[in-house]
N, C-alpha and C positions, 0 to 999 in steps of 0.2 A: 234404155235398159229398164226391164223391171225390176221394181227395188220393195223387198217383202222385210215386214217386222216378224218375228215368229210370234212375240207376245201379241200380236192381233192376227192370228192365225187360228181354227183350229185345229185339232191333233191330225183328221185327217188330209187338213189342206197341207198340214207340213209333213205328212207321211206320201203327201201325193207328189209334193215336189222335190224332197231328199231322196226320195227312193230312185227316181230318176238322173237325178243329179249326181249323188255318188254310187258310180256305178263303172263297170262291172264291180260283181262283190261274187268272192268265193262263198259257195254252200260248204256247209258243217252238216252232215248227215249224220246225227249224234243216234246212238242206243245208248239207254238207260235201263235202269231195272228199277224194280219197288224193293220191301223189306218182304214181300211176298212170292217173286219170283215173277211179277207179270214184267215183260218186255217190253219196250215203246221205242219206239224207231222215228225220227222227225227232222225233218231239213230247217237248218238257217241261216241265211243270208246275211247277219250280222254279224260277221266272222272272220276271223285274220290271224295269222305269226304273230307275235309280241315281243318273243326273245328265245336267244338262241342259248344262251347260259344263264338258267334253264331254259329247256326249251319248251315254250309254254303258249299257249292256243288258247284265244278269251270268243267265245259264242255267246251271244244275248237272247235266251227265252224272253221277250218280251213281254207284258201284261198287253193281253189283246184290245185293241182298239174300241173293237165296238160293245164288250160288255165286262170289260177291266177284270177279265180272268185269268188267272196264271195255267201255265203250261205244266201236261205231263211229265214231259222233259224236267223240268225245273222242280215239281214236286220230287220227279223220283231221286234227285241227284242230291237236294236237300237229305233224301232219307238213306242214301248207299251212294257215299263222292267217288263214284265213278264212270267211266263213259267210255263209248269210243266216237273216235271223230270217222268216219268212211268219206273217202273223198268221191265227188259225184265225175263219169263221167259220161260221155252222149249215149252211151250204151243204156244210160239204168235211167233217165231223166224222165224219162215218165212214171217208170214207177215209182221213183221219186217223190214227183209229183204228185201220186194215189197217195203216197205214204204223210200225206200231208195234212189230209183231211182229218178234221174235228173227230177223229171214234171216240166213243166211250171209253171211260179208265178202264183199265185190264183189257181192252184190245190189243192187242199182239200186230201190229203194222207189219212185220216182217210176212205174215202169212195173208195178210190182206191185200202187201203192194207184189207177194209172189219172189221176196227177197230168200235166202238161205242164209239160213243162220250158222257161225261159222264160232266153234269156243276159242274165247280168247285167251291166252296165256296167262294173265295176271292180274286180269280184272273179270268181274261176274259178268256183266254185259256182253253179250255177242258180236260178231263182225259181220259184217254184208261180207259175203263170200265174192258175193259181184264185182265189189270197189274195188279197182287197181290200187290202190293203195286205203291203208285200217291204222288209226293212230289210236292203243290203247293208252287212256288217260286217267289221273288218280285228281280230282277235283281239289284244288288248295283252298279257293276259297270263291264266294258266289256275293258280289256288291251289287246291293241294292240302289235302283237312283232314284228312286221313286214308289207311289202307293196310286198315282194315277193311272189310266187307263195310254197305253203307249209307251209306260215306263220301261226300261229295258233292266236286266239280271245279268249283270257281265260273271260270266261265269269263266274261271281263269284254270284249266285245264294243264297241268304237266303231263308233257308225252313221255311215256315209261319204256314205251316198244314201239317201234315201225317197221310194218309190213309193207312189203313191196312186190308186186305180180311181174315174174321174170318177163311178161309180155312187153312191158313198157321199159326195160331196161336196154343200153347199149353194152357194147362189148365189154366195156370199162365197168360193169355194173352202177354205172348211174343211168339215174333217171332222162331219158328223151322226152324231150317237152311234148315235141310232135306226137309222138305215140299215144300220148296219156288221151289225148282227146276230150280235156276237160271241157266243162259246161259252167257259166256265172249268172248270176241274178242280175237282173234291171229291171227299170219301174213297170208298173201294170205285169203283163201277162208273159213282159220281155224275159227271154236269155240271151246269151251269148255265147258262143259257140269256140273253143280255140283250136284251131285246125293249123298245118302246117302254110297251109294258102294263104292265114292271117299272121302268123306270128313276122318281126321282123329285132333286128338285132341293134342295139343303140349301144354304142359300146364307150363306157366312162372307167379306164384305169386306175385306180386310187390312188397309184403312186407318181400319174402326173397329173399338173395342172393344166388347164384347157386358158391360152390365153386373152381369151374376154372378145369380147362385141371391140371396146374401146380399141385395142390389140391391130383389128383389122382393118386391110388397105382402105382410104376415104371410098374409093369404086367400087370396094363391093358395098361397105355402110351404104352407099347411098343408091345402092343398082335398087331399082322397082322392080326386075325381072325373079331377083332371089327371093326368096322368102324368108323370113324370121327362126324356121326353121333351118334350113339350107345355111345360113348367116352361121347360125350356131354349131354345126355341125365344121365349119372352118375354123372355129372360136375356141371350138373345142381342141383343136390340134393345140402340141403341147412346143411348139416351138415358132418363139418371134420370128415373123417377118424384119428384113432388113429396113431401112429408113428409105431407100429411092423408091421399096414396095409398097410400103407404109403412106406414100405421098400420093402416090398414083390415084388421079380423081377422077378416071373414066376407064371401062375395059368396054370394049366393042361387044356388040350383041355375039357375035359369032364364039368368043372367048367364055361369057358369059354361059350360052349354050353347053360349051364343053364343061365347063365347071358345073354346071345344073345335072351333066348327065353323070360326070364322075362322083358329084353326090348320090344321087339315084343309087348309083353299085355300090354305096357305101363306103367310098374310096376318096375319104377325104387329103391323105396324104397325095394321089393324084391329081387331086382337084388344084392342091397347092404346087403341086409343078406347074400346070397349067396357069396359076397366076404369076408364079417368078418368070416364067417363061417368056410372058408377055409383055413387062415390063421392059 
């Protein structure tokens, strides 16, 4: 295993292997404004939920790497705390991507990356008309962690409003994952794509307990057929096996099999008939 100090690192060797490392990360497609009305439109990959009461969205303008300059984004939100967050999805990713480049102050990105500018209800900054979903945001406060070059500006965003494009909603008027066809950041030049073909469903109830590794029959702890995964997905079921199940120190390949496949369909409560069964 390679084993890195960040203190004998430099900024960009550890921008080269964090960026890759954690990852996917959702784009923040922020617009800002100046005290003069010019607009700035900028994606960032430093970006996430934080809380739901309030509900509040923290983006990091970083100080750039290679000549420790702060961001338009960041200047303009310093001078008018306001934003909006436009969520990115496969549809706009390249222009996205135009929208990214270094212009000059007072370049207007929305007309460069070919975006529409859309008024937002309650804050001065504009909405990409494009994003499926436009979170208008009122800036509480912008911490500083630094004055180096790589330093990040967590910028802590309350959502005031959310929009949502009827395209991507279910009957129920929520949100469909599949639909949205979101896009994510990853290291170098990488994204990530979320498509119905990739999503899959991992499902942990709060209100019950998954009874543990320890929990399960010695045969499957000890099967080399199952995975760690597959293991946990039994582990997770929320009720003990009995003690003759519990002892059981070998299930035959064929049993095994059928347990591998009723995980596969997500059908762990199956899987576990299939081990009482065998016993």
């Amino acid at each position: 295993m390679l084993t890195l100090s960040t203190d004998e690192l430099s900024t960009q060797e550890i921008q080269q292997y964090l960026q890759y490392a954690i990852a996917p990360r959702p784009i923040c497609f922020a617009s800002t404004i100046d005290l003069e009305g010019n607009v700035n439109l900028s994606p960032f990959s430093f970006f996430n939920l934080f809380s739901m009461n309030p509900p509040v969205c923290i983006f990091s303008p970083s100080r750039r790497v290679r000549d420790n300059t702060t961001k338009h984004t960041l200047e303009n939100i310093k001078l008018v705390p306001e934003c909006v967050i436009n969520i990115v999805n496969y549809e706009m990713v390249q222009q996205m991507s135009l929208a990214s480049c270094d212009y000059p102050k007072g370049t207007n990105e929305f007309i460069k990356a070919g975006f529409t500018e859309l008024a937002s209800d309650l804050v001065k900054p504009p909405r990409v008309a494009e994003a499926p979903i436009q979170l208008e945001c009122i800036v509480q406060e912008v911490i500083t962690l630094g004055e180096n070059a790589g330093a990040g500006n967590l910028v802590l965003a309350l959502i005031k409003k959310i929009h949502i494009k009827e395209e991507v909603l279910d009957a129920n008027k929520n949100i469909d994952q599949a639909k949205l066809d979101l896009v994510a950041r990853l290291g170098g030049d990488w994204y990530a794509r979320i498509t119905e073909e990739n999503l899959f469903k991992v499902e942990k109830p709060n209100t019950k307990l998954g009874i543990g590794f320890d929990q399960l029959p010695l045969g499957i702890i000890s099967s080399t057929l199952l995975t760690n995964n597959e293991k946990a997905q039994l582990a997770n079921f929320n009720v003990l096996p009995d003690d003759l199940v519990k002892q059981k120190s070998h299930f035959s390949e064929a049993t095994i099999l059928k347990i591998k496949s009723a995980l596969a369909n997500n059908s762990a409560g199956h899987a576990w008939e299939i081990i009482q069964t065998s016993v």
